[in-house]
C-alpha positions as a Markdown table, in Angstrom:
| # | Residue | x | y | z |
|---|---|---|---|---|
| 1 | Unk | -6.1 | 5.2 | 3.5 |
| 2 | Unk | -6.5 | 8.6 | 1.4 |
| 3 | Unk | -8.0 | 8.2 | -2.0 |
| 4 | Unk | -7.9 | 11.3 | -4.7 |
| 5 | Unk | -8.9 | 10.9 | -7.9 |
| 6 | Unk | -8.1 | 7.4 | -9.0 |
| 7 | Unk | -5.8 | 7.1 | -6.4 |
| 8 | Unk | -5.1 | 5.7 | -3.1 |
| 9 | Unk | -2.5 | 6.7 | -0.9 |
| 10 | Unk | -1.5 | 4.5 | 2.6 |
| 11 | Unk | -0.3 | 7.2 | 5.0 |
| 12 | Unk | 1.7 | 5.6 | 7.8 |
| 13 | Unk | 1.8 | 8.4 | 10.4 |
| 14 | Unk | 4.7 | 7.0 | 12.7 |
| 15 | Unk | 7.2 | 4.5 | 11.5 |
| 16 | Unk | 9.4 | 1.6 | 13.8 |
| 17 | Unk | 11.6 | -0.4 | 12.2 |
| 18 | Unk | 9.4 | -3.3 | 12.9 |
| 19 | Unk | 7.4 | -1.9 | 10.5 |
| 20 | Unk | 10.0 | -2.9 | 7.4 |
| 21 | Unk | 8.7 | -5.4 | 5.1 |
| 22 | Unk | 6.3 | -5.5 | 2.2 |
| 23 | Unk | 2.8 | -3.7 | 1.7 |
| 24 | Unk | 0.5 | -5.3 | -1.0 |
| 25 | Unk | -2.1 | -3.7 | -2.6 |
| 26 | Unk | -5.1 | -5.8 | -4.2 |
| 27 | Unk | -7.7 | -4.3 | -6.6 |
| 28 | Unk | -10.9 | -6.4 | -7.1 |
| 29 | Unk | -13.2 | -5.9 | -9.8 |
| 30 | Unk | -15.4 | -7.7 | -12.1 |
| 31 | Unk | -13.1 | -7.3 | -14.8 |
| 32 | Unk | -10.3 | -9.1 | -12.7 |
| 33 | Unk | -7.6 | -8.7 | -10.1 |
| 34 | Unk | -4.4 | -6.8 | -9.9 |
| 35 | Unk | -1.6 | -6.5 | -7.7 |
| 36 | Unk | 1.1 | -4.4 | -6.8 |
| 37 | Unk | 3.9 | -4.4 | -3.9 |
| 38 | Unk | 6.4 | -1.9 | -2.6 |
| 39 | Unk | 9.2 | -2.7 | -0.1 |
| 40 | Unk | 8.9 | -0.6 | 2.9 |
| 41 | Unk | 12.6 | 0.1 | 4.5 |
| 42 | Unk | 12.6 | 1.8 | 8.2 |
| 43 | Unk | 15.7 | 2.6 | 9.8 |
């Protein structure tokens, strides 16, 4: 993982299609939680 700025970036070097399916990402403070998802498609 790769952060810049406020950012963080997930850098998958080499994809399979095995790797298909759906990445979470889960931010923890103590103001709260949030979440976001992306669908992740190899073919």
């Amino acid at each position: 993982m790769l952060h810049e700025g406020n950012n963080a970036i997930l850098l998958i070097a080499t994809t399979y299609e095995e790797d298909s399916g759906t990445f979470t990402c889960r931010a923890t403070t103590s103001a709260g939680t949030v979440e976001t998802s992306a669908k992740l498609v190899v073919k």
